[in-house]
C-alpha positions in Angstrom: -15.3 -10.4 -23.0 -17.3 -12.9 -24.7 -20.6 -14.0 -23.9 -19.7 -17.5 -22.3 -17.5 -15.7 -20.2 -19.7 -12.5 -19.0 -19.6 -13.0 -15.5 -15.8 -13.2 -15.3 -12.9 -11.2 -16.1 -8.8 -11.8 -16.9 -6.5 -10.9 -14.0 -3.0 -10.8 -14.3 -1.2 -13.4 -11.4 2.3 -13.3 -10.3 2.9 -16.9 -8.9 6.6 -17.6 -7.0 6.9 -21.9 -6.8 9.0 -23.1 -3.7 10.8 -25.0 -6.3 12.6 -21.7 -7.5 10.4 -20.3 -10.3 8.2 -17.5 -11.4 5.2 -17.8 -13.3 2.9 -15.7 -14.7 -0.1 -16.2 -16.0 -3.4 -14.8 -16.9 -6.8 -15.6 -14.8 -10.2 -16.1 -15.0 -12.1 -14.7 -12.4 -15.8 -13.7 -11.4 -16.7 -10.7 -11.2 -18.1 -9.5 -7.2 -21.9 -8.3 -7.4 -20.9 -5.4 -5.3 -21.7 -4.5 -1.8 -23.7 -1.0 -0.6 -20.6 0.4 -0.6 -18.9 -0.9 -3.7 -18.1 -0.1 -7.1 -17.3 -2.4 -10.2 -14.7 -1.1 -12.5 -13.9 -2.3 -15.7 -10.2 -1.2 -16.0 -8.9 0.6 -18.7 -5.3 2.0 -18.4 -2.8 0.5 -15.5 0.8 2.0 -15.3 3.7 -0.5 -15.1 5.8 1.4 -12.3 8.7 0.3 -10.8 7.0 -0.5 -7.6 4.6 -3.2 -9.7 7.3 -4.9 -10.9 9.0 -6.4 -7.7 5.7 -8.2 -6.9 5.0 -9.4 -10.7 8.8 -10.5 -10.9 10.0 -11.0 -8.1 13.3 -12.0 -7.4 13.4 -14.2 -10.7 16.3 -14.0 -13.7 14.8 -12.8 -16.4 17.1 -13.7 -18.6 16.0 -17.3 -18.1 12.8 -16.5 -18.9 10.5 -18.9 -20.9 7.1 -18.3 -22.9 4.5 -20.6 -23.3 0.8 -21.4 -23.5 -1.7 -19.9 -26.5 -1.9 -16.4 -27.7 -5.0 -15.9 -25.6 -3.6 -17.2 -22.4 0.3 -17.0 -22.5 2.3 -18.0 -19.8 6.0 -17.1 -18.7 8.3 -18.5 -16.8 11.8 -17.8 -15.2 14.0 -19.0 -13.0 14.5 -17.3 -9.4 18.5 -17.7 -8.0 17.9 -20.2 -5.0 20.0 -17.2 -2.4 17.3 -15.3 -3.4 14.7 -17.1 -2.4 14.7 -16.3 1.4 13.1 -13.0 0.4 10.2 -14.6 -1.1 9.6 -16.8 1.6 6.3 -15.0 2.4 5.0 -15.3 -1.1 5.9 -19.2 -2.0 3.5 -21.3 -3.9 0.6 -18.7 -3.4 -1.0 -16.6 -7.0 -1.0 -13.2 -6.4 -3.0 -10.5 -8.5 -0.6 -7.6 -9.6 -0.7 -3.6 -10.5 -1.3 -1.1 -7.7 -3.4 1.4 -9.4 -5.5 1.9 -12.2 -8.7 3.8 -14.0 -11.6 3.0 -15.6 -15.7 3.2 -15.8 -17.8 2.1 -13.3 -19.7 -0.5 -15.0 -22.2 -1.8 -11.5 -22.6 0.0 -7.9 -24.0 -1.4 -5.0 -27.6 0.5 -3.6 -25.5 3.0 -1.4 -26.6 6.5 -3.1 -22.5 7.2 -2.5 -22.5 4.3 -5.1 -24.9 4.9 -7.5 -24.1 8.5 -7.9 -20.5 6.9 -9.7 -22.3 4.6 -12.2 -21.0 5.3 -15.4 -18.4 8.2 -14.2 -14.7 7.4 -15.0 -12.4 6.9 -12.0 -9.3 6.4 -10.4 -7.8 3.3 -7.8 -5.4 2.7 -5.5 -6.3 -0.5 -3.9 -4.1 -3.3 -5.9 -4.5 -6.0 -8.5 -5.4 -3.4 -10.8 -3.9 -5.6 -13.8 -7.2 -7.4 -14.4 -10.2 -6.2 -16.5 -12.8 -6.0 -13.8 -11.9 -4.3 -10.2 -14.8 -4.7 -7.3 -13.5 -1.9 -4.4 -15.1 0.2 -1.9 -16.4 3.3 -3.1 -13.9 5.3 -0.6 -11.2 4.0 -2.5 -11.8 5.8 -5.7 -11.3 9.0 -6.6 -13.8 10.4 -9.6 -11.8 12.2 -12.4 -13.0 15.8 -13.5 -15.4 15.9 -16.6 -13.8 14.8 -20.0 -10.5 12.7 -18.2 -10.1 10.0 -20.0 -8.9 6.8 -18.0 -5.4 7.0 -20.0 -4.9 10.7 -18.4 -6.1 9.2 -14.8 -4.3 5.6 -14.2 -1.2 6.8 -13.0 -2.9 10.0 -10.7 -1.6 7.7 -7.5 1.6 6.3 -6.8 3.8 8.9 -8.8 1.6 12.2 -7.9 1.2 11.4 -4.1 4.8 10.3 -3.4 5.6 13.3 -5.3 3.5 15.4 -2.9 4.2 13.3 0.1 8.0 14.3 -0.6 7.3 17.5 -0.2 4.6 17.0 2.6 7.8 14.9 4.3 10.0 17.7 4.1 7.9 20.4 6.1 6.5 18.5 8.6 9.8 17.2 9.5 11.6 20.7 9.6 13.4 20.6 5.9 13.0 24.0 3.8 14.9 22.7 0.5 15.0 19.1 -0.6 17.0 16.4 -3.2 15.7 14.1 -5.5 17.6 11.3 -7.4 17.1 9.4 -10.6 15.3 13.2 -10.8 14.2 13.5 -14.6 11.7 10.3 -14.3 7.9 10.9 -14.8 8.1 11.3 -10.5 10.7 13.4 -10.6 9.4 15.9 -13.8 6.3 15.8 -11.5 8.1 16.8 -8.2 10.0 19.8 -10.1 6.7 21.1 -11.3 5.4 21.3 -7.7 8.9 22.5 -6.4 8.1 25.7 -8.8 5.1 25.9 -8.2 5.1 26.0 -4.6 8.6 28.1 -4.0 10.6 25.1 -2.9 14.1 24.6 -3.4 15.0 21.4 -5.3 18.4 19.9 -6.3 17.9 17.3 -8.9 20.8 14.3 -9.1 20.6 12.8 -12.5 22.3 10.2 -14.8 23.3 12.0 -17.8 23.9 15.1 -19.4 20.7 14.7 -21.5 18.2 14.2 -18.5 20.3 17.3 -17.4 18.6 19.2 -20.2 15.4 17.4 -20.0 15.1 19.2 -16.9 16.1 22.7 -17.4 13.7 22.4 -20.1 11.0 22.1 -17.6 12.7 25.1 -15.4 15.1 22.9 -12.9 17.1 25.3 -12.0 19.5 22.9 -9.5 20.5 19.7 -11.7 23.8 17.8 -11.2 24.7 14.6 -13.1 26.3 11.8 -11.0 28.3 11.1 -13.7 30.1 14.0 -14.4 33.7 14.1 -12.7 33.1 17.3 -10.8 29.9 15.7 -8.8 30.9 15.9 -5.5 32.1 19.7 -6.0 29.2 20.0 -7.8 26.3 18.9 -5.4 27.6 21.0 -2.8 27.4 23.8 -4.2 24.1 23.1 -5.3 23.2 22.1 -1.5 24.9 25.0 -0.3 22.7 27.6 -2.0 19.9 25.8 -1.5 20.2 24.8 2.4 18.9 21.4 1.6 18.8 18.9 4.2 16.3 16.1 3.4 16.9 13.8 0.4 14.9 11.3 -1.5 17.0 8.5 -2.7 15.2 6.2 -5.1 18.6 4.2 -6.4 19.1 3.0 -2.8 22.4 0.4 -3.5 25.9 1.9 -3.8 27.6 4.8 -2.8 25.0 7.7 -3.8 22.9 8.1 -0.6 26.5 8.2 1.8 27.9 11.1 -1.0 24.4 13.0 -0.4 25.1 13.5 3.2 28.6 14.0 2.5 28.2 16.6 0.5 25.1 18.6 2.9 27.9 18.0 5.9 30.3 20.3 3.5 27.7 22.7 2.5 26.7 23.2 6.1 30.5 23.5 7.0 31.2 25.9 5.1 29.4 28.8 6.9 30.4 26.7 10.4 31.5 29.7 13.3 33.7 27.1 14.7 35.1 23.4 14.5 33.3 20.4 16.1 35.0 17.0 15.6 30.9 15.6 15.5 30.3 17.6 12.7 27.7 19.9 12.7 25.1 19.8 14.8 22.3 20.3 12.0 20.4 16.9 10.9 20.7 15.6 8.1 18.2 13.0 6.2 18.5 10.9 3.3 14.9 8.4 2.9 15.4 5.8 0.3 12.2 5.3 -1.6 13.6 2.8 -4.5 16.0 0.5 -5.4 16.8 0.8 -8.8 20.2 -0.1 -8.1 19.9 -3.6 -5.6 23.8 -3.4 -4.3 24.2 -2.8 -1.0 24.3 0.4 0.1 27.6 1.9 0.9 28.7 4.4 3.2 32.1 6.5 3.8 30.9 8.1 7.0 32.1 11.8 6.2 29.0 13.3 7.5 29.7 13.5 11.1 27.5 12.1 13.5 24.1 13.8 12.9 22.3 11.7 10.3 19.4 10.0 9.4 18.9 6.9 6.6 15.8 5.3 6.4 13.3 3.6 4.1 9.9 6.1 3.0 7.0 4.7 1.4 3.8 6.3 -0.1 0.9 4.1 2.0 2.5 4.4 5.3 3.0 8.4 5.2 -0.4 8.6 3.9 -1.5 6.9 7.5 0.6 8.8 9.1 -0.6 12.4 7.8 -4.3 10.7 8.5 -7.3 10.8 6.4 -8.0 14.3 5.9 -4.2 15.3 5.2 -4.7 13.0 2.5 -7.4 13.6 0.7 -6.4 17.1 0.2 -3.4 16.0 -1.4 -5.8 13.6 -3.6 -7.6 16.8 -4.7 -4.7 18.3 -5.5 -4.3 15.4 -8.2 -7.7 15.5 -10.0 -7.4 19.5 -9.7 -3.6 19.8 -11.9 -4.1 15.8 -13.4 -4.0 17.6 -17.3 -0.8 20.0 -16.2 1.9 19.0 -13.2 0.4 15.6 -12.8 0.2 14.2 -16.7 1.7 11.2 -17.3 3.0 10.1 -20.7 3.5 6.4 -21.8 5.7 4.9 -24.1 3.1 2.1 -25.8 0.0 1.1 -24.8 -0.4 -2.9 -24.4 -2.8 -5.4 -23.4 -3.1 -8.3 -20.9 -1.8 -10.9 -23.2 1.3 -7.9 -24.6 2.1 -7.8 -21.1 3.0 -11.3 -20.9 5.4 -10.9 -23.9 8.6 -11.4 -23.8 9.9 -9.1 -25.6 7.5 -6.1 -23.5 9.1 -7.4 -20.4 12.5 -6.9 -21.4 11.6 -3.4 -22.4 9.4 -2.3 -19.2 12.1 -4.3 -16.8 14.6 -1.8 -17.8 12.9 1.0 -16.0 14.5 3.6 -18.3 13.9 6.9 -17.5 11.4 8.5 -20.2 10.1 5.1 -20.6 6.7 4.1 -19.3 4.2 1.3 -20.1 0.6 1.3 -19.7 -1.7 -1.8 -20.0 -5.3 -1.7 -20.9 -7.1 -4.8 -20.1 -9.6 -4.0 -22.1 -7.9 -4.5 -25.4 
């Protein structure tokens, strides 16, 4: 930051035009003298997770997008389908700051001694608009890392380790012993595996491949079953039958996966049935769709019988619902394993101005599995 510009910072803005077109941009902003209870953050490693990019790209084409502007101050444009723009009604013509969470150094603290006792520790947020240099928040928002985390090892200790957790959290409160996972051998799912073992849970992993298949049993899955592979259905049952699992976590969400789930636990439970029942069994069965990695609608065959659950599960709303102490034990849990089962690994480290690049958003929009961007806004 140069001197000129020492009381502002760049923020990354996601703008959707009622005309039909993304932009995005980056923003000067001041930076808020904090309150008693406020931090300042200068920002220092943001994760580019799948959940960022629906509010940074919104329903827009991306292969129509345009780049333009300077090398400090790029700007991208692309054009969003006109049926598509109903959904982004609630967004139209208004510039939106992007990235949900995020680490870095607290660089100013209000006079609170909650406050001052942070200045100059390294910490973690969950609070939004993270993709900026400079992040103003309360101070019960942030979590301080253990001695000697660096803000790389801390940026992504929210969204992937809670809803990991919160899976699992899910699963015993609502009466579930074993659980699924799909699109199981991303950073999440190599996450929720390691806490599956760790904690003695049963966990059937659906993948997309024979080679995330062994990227897994590498780790010590011991239930993996590719999607792909022409003896699925047979497959997954057999897995669900060992296990007993009833309660499934669906982040692909469009096409037929989430229907052959419950499919599949209604023939594992069937086949220990003491008698016929043209309902189906009476045992519930749950499928929560968490992502939508694939945006087709999602189908259904209806071989499950008639007690079945699909909904949609996300990480804030369960962490209201399990209430504020629930919570921050599960936060603890983070900073306690953030070096072991909660590291996160990232495949290239880029700046404001790199994530504005077209060829960086080609290669984060794919969302491969394996993978992973980080910006640091201080570069």
């Amino acid at each position: 930051m140069s001197e000129d510009n020492k009381g502002t910072g760049l923020q990354l803005r996601s703008l959707v035009k009622s005309g039909g077109e993304l932009e995005l941009s980056l923003a000067r902003v001041e930076i808020p003298t904090p309150k008693d209870d406020q931090i300042v953050v200068r920002i220092e490693a943001s994760p580019i997770n799948p959940s960022d990019l629906g509010l940074l790209l919104g329903a827009a084409d991306m292969s129509t997008a345009k780049a333009s502007g300077t090398a400090e101050s790029p700007v991208v444009t692309a054009n969003i389908p006109p049926a598509l723009m109903r959904a982004m009604a609630g967004r139209l013509d208004d510039s939106m700051p992007v990235g949900n969470e995020g680490a870095g150094v607290v660089v100013a603290a209000g006079s609170s001694p909650e406050a001052q006792a942070l200045m100059g520790k390294t910490v973690a947020i969950l609070g939004g608009a993270m993709y900026a240099q400079y992040r103003c928040v309360r101070v019960a928002d942030a979590l301080p890392l253990p001695e000697g985390t660096t803000p790389m090892e801390g940026a992504s200790c929210f969204v992937n380790p809670l809803t990991a957790l919160g899976m699992v959290e899910t699963m015993r409160r609502e009466g579930h012993t074993a659980l699924v996972h799909t699109a199981a051998a991303s950073n999440l799912g190599q996450m929720l595996n390691k806490i599956c073992i760790a904690d003695g849970v049963n966990l059937v992993n659906i993948v997309r491949s024979a080679e995330q298949a062994e990227l897994l049993r590498g780790i010590g899955a011991k239930y993996v079953v590719d999607s792909t592979a022409p003896t699925f259905m047979d497959d997954l049952t057999k897995a669900l039958a060992e296990t007993g699992a009833t309660i499934a976590f669906d982040a692909i969400g469009g096409g037929k996966l989430a229907g052959q789930i419950l499919t599949c636990m209604e023939a594992a439970i069937n086949q220990t049935a003491k008698e016929y029942s043209r309902y189906g069994s009476s045992v519930h069965k749950q499928v929560y769709i968490y992502g939508g990695l694939d945006i087709r609608p999602t189908e259904f065959g209806r071989g499950f019988g008639m007690f079945w659950g699909v909904g949609g599960w996300l990480l804030t709303p369960f962490l209201i619902k399990i209430g504020a102490e629930a919570a921050q034990k599960l936060r603890l849990r983070v900073a306690s394993e953030l070096k072991t089962t909660f590291a996160s690994h990232y495949t290239k480290v880029i700046s404001l101005q790199e994530t504005l690049s077209l060829d960086a958003i080609s290669a984060y929009n794919r969302r491969a599995t394996g993978e992973k961007y980080l910006i640091n806004p201080s570069l």
